[in-house]
KOLSEZA-877912 format. One record per atom (N, C-alpha, C, CB): x, y, z; residue in three letters. Coordinates in steps of 0.2 Angstrom, whole numbers, plus 5000, padded with zeros to 4 digits. Glycine has a CB too. Layout:
XYZAla
...
This chain:
492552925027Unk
492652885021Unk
493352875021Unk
492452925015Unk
493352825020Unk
494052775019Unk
494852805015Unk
493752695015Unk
495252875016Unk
495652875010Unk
495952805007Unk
496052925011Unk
495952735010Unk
496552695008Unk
496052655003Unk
496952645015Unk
495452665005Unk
494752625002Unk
494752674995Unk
493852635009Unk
494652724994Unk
494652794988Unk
495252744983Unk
495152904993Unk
496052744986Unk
496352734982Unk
496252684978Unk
496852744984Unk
495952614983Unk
495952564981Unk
495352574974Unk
495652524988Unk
494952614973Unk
494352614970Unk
494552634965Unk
493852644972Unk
495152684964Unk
495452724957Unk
495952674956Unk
495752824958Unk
496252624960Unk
496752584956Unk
496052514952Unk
497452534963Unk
495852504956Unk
495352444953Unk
495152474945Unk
494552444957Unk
494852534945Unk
494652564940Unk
494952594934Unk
494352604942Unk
495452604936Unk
496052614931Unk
496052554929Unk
496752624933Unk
496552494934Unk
496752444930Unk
496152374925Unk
497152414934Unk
495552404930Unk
494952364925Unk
495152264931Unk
495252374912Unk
495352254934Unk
495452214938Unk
495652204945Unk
495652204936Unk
495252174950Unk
495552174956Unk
495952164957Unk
495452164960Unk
496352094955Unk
497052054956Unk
497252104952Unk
497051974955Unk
497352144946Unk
497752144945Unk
498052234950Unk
497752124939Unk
497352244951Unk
497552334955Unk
497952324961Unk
496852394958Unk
497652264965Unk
497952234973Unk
498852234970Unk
497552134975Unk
499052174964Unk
499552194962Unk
499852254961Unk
499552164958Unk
499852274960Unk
499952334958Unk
500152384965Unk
499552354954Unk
499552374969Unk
499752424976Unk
500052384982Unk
498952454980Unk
500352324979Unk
500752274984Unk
500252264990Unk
501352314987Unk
499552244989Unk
499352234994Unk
498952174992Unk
498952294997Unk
498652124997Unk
498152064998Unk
497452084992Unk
497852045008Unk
497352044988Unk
496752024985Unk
495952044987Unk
496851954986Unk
496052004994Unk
495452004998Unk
495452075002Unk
495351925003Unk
496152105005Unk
496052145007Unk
495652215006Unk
496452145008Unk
496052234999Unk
495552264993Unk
494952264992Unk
495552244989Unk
494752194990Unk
493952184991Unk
493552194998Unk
493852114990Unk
494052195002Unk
493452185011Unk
493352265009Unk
493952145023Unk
494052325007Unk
493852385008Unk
493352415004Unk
494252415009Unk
493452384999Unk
493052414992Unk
492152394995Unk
493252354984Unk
492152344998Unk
491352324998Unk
491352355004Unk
491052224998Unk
491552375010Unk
491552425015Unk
491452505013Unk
492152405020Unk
491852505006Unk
491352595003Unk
490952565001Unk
491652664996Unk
490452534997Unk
490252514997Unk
489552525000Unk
490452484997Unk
489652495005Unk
489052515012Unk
488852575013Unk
489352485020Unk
489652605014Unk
489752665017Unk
489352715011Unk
490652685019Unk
489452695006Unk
488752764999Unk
488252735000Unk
488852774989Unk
488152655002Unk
487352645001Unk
487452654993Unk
486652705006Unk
487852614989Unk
487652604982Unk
488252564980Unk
487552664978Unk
488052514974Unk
488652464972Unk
489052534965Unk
488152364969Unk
489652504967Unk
490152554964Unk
490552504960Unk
490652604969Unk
490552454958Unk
490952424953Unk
490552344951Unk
491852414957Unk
490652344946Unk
490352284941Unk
490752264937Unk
489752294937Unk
490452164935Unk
491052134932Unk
490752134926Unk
491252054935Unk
491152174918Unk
491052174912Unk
491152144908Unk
491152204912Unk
491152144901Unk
491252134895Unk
492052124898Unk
491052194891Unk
492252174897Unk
493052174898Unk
493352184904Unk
493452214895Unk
492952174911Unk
493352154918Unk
492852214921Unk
494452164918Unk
493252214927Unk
492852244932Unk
492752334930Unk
493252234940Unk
492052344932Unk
491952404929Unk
491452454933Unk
491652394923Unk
491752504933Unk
491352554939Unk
490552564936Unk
491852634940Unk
490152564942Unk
489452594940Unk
489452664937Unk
489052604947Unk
488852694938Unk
488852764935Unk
488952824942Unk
487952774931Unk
488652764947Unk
489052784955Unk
489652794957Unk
488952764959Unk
489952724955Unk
490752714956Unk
491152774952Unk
490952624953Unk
490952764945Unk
491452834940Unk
491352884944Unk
491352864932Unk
490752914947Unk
490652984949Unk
490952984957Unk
489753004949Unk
491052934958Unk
491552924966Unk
492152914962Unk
491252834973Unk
492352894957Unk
493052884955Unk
493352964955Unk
493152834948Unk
493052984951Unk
493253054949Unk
493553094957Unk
492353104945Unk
492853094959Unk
492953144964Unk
493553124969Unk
492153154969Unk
493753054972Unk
494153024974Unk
494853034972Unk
494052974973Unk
494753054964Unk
495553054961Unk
495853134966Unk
495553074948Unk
495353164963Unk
495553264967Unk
495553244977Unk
494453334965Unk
495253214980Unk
495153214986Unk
495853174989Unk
494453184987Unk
496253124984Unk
496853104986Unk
497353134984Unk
496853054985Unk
497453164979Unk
497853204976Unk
498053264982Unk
497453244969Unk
497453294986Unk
497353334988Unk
497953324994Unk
496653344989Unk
497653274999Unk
497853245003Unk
498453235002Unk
497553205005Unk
498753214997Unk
499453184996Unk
499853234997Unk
499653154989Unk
499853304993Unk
500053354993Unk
499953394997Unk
499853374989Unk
499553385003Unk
499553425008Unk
499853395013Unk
498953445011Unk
500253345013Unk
500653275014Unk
501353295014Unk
500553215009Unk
501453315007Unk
502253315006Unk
502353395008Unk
502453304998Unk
501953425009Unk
502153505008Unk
502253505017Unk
501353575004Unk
501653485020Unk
501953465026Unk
502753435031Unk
501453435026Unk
502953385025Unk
503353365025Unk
503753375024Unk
503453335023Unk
503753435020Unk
504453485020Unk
504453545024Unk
504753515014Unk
504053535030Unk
504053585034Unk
503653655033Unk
504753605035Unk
503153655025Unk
502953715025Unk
503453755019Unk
502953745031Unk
504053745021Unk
504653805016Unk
504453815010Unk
505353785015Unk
504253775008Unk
504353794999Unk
503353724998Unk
505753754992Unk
503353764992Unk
503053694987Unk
503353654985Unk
502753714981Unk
503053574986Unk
503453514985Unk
502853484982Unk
503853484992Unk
503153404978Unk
502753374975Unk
502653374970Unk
502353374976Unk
501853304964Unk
502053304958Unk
501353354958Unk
502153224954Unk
501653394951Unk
501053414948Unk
501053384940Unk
500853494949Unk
500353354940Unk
500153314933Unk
499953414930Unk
499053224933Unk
499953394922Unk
500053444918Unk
499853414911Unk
500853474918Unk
499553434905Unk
499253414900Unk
499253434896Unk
498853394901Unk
499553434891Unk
499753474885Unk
499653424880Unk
500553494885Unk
499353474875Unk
499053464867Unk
499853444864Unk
498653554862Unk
499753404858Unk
500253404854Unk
500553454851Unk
500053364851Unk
500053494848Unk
500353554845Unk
500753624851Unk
499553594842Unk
500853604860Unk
500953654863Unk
501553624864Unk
500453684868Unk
501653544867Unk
502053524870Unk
502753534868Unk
501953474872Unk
503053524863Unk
503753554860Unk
504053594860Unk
503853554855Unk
503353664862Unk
503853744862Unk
503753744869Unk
503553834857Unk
503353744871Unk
503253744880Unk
503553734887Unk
502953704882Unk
503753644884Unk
504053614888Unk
504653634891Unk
504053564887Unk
504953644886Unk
505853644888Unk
505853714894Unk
506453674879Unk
505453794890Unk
505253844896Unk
504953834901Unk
505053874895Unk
504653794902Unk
504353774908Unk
504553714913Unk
503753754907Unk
504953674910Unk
505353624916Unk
505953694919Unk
506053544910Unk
506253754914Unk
506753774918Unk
506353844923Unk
507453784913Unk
505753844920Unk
505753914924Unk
505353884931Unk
505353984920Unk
505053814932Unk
504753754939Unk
505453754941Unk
504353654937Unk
505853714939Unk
506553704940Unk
506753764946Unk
507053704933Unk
506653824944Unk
507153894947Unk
506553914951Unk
507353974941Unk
506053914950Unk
505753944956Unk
505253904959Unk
505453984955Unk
505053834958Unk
504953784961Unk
505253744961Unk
504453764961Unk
505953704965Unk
506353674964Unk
506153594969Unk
506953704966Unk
505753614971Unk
505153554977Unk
504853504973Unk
504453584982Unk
504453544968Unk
503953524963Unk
504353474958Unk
503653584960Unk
503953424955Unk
504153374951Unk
503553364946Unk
504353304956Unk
503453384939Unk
503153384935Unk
503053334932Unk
503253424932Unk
502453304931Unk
502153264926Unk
501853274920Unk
501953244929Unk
502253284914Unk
502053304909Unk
501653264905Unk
502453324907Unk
501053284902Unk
500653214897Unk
500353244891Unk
499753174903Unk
500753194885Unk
500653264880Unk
500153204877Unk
501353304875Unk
499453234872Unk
498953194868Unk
498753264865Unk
498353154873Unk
498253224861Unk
497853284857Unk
497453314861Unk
497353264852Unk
496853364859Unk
496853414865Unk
496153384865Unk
497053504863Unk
495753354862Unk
495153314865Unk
495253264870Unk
494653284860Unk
495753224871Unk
496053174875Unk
496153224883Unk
496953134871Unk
496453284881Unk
496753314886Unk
496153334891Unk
497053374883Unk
495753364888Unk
495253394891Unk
494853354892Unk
494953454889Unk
494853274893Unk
494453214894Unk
494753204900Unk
494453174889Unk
495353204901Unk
495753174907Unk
495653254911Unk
496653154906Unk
495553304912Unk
495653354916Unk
494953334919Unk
495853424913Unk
494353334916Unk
493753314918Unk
493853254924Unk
493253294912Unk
494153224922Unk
493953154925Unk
494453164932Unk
494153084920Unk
494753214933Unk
495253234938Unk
496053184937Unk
494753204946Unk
496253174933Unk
496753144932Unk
497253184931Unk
496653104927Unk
497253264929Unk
497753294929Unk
497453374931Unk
498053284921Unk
498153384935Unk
497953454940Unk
497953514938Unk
498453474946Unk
498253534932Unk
497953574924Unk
498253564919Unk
497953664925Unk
497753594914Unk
497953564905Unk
497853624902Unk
497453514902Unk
498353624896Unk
498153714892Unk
497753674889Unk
498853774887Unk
497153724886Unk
496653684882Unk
496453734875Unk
496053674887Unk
496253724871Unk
495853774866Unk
495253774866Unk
496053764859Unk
495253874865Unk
494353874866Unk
494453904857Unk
493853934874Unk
493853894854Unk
493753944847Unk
493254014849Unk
493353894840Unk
493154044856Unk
493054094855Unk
493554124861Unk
492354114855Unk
493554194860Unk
493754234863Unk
493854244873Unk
493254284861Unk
493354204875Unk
493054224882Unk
493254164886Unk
492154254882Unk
493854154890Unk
493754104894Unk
493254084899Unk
494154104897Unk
493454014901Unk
492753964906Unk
493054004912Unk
492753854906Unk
492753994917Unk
492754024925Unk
493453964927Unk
491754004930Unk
493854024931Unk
494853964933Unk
494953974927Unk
494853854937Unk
494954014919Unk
495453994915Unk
495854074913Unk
495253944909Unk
496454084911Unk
496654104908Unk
496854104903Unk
496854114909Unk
496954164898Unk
497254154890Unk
497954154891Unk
497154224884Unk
498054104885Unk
498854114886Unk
499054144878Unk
499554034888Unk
498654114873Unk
498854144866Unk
498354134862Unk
499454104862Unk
498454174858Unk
498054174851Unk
498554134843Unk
497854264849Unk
498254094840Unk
498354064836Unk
498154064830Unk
498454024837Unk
498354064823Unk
498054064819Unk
498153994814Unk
498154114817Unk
497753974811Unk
497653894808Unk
497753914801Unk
496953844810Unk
498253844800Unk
498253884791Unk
497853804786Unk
499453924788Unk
497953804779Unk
497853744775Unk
498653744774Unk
497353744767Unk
498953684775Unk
499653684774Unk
499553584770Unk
500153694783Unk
500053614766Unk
500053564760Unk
500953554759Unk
499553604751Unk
501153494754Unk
501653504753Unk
501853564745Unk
501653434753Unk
502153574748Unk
502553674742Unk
502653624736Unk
503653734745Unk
502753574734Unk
502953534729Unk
502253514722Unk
503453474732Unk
501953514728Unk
501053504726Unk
500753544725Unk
500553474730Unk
500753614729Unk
500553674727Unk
500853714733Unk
499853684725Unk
501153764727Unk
501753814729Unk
501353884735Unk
501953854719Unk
500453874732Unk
499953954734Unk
500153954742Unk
498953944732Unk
500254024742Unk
500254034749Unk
499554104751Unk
501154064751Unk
499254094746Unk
498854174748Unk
497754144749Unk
498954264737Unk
497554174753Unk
497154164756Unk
496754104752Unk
496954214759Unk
496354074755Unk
495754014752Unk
495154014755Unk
495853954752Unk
494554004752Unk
494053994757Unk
493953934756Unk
493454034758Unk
493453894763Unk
493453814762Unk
493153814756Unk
493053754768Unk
492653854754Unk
492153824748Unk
492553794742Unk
491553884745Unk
493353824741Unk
493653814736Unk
494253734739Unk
493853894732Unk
494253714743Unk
494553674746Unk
494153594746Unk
494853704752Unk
493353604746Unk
493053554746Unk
493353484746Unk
492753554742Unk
493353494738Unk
493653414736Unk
494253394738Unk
493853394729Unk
494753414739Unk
495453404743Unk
495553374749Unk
495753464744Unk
495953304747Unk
495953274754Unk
496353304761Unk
496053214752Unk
495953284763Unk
496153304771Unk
496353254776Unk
495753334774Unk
496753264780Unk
496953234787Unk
496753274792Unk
497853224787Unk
496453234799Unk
496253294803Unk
496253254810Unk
495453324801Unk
496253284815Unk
495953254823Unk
495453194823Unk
495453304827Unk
495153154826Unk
494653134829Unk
494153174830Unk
494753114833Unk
493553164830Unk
493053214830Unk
492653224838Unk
492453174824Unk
493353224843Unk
493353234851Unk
493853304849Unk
493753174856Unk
494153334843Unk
494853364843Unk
494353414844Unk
495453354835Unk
494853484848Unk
494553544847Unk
494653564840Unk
494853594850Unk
495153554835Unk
495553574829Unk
495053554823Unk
496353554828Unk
494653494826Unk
494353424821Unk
493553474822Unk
494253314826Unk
493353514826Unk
492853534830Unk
492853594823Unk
492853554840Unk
493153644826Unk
493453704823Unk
493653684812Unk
494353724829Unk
493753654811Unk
493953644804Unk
493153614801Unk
494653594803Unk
492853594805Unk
491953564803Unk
491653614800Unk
491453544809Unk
491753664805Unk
491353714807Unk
491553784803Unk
491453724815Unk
492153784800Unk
492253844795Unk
491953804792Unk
493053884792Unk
492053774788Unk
491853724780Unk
491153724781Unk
492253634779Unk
490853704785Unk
489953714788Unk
489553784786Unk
489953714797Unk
490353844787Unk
490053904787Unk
490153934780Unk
490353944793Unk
490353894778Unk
490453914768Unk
490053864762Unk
491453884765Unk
489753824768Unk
489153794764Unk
489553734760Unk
488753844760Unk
489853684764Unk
490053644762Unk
490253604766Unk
490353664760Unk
490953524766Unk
491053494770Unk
491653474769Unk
490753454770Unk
492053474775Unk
492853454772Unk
492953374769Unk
493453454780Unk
493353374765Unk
493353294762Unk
494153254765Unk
493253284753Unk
493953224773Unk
494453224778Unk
494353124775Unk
494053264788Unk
494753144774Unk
494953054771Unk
495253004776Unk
495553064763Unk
495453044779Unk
495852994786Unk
495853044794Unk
496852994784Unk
495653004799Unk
495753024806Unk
496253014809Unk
495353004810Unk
496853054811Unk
497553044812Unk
497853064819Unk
497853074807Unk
497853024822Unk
497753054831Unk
498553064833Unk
497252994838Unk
499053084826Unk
499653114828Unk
499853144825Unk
500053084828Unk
500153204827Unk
500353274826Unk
500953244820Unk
500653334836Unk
501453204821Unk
502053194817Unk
501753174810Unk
502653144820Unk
501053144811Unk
501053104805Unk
500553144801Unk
500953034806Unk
500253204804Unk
499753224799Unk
500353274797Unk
498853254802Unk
500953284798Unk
501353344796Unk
501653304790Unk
501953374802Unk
502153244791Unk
502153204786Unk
501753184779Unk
502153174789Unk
501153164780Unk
500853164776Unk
500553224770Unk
500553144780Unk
500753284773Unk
500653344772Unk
501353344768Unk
500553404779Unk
501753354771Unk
502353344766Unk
502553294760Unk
502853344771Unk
502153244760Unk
502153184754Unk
501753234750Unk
501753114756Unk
501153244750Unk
500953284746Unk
500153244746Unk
501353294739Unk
500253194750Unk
499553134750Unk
498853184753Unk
499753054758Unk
499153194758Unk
498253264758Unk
498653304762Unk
497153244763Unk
498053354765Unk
498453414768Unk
498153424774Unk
498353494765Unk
498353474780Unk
498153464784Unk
497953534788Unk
498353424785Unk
497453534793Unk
497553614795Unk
497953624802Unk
496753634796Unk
498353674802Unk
498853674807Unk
498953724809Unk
499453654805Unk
499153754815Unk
499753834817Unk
500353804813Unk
499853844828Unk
500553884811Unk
501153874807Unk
501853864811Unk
501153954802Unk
501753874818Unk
502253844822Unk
502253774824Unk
502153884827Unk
502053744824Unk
501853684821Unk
502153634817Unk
501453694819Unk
501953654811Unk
502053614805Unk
502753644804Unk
501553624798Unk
502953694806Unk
503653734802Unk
504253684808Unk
503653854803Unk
504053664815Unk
504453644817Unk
504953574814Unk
504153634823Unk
504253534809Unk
504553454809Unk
505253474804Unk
503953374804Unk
505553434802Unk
506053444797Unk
505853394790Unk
506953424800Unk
505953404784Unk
505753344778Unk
505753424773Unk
504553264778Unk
505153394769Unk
505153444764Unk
504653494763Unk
505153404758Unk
504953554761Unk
504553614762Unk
503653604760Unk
505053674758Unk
503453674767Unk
502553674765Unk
502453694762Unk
502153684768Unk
501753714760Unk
501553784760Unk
500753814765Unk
501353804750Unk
500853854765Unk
500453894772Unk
499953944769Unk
501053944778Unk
499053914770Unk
498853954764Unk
498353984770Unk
498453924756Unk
498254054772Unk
497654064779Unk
496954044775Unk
497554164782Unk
496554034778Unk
495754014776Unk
495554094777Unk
495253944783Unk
495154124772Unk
494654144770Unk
493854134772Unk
494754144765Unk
493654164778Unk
494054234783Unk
494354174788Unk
493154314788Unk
494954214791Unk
495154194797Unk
495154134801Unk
495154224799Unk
495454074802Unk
495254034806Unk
495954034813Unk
495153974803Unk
495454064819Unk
495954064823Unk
495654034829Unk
496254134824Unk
496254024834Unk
496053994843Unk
496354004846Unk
496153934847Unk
496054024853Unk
496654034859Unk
496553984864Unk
496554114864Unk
497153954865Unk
497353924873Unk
497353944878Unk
497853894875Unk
497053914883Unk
496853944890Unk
497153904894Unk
496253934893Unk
497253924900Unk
497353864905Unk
497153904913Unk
498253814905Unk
497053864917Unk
496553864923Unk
497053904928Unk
496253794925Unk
497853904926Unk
498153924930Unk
498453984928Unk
498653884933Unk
498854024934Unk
499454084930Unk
500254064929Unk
499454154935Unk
500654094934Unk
501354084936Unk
501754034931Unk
501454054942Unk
501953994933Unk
502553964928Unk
502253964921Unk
502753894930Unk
501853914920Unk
501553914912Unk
501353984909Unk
500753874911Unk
500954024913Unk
500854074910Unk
501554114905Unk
500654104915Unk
501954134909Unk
502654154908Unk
502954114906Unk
503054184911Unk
503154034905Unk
503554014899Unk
503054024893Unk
503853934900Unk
502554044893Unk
502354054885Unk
502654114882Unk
501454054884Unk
502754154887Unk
502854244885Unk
503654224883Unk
502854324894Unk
504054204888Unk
504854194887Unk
505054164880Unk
505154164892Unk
504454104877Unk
504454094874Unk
504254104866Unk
504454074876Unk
503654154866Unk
503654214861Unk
504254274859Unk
503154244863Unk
504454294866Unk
504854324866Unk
505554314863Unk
504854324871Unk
505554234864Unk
506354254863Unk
506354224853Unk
507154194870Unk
505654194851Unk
505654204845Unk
505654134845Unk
505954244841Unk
505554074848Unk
505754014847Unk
505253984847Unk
506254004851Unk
504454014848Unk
503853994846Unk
503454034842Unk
503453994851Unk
503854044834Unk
503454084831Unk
502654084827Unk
504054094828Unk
502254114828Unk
501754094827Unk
501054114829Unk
501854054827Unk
501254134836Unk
500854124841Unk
500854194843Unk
501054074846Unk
500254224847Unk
500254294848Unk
500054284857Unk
499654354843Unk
500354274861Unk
500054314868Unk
499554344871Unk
500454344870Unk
499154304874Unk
498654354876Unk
498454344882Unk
498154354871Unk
498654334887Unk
498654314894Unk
498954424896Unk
499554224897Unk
498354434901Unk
498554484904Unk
499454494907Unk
498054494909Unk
């Protein structure tokens, strides 16, 4: 199978157009096309169709896209490492971070790649964390820290922390800082995830379990603005108290949920991520968060 044909298929399918993916890869129109309809042949199945809104992969073509994204990645990377003679790890690695991790994370993990992978070039992609683990599926990124709400990681993941979620409101609206359960939070409006969010998943599901329903008045697929909005005093939201304590404006208040709502992030790798999470518990500059990576 064709790798120049592979790439051709994940640019098409990205950009939802041939002319414009050819553009994009500096190459001829028709060239594209002669290779695309030559995989084509080569699966014995058609892999792309013209849509609604431009060209669009089959149910064959996405399951060839996917696998293609990892099978070139692969190759590229065994490319550059080659390229530097073997001596060290070289190359990009994609990396996918939740809103809630990327502000304390990042900064420890560019310098400790930096020191001991100095070859490597990081591509950092920060979203909510149901966006996150939508792209890791799809092979678009080479790992992502992710949240699970139980205990036990998936098969390739590690713990890196445990987290605890609080009702955080503006302190000027109400002052309470001592525990609540959802049954008494009912009517109170709320700001939350999308209902792809792990956090959107996880706040359903206490309130479900108190025999009741959150009254999530808005879906707010940005970390700054559901902290904001919290701090107007317009509804509240559920958060890690590291988190919400980072933005600056006007003071919160941080009430735990009755009984406990907590998560841990995982991710699929160890080494660098792992330990910038520790250095960064450590030196107190992620406060909030408890470690739990062996």
């Amino acid at each position: 199978m064709d790798v120049a044909a592979l790439r051709d298929l994940i640019a098409v399918v990205d950009a939802g157009s041939i002319s414009r993916a050819a553009q994009g890869a500096g190459v001829s129109q028709p060239a594209m096309s002669q290779r695309i309809a030559q995989l084509e042949a080569d699966v014995g199945r058609r892999l792309l169709e013209r849509g609604p809104r431009g060209v669009e992969a089959t149910a064959a073509g996405l399951e060839l896209y996917r696998g293609a994204q990892q099978v070139v990645r692969q190759i590229e990377g065994l490319a550059e490492r080659l390229g530097a003679g073997g001596r060290d790890i070289s190359g990009s690695v994609s990396v996918g971070l939740p809103a809630t991790v990327a502000g304390d994370l990042v900064p420890e993990l560019l310098s400790l790649v930096g020191e001991r992978h100095p070859g490597v070039r990081l591509e950092l992609f920060e979203s909510m964390s149901g966006y996150i683990a939508e792209l890791l599926g799809r092979g678009r990124l080479d790992l992502a820290v992710l949240f699970r709400d139980d205990d036990t990681p998936h098969d390739g993941e590690v713990r890196l922390y445990a987290e605890e979620l609080f009702w955080v409101t503006s302190a000027a609206v109400d002052p309470r800082e001592d525990p609540v359960s959802p049954r008494d939070l009912a009517d109170r409006p709320l700001v939350a995830p999308g209902t792809h969010s792990n956090l959107r998943d996880l706040v359903e599901r206490a309130f479900s379990a108190a025999g009741t329903r959150a009254h999530v008045v808005a879906d707010v697929a940005s970390l700054p603005a559901m902290v904001r909005i919290a701090q107007r005093g317009e509804a509240s939201a559920v958060l890690p108290r590291s988190t919400a304590s980072a933005h600056a404006g006007p003071p919160l208040a941080f009430r735990p949920l009755d009984p406990p709502l907590w998560r841990t992030a995982v991710i699929a790798v160890r080494d660098a991520v792992v330990d910038a999470v520790g250095l960064a518990a450590a030196d107190g500059c992620w406060p909030g968060i408890v470690p739990v990576h062996p």
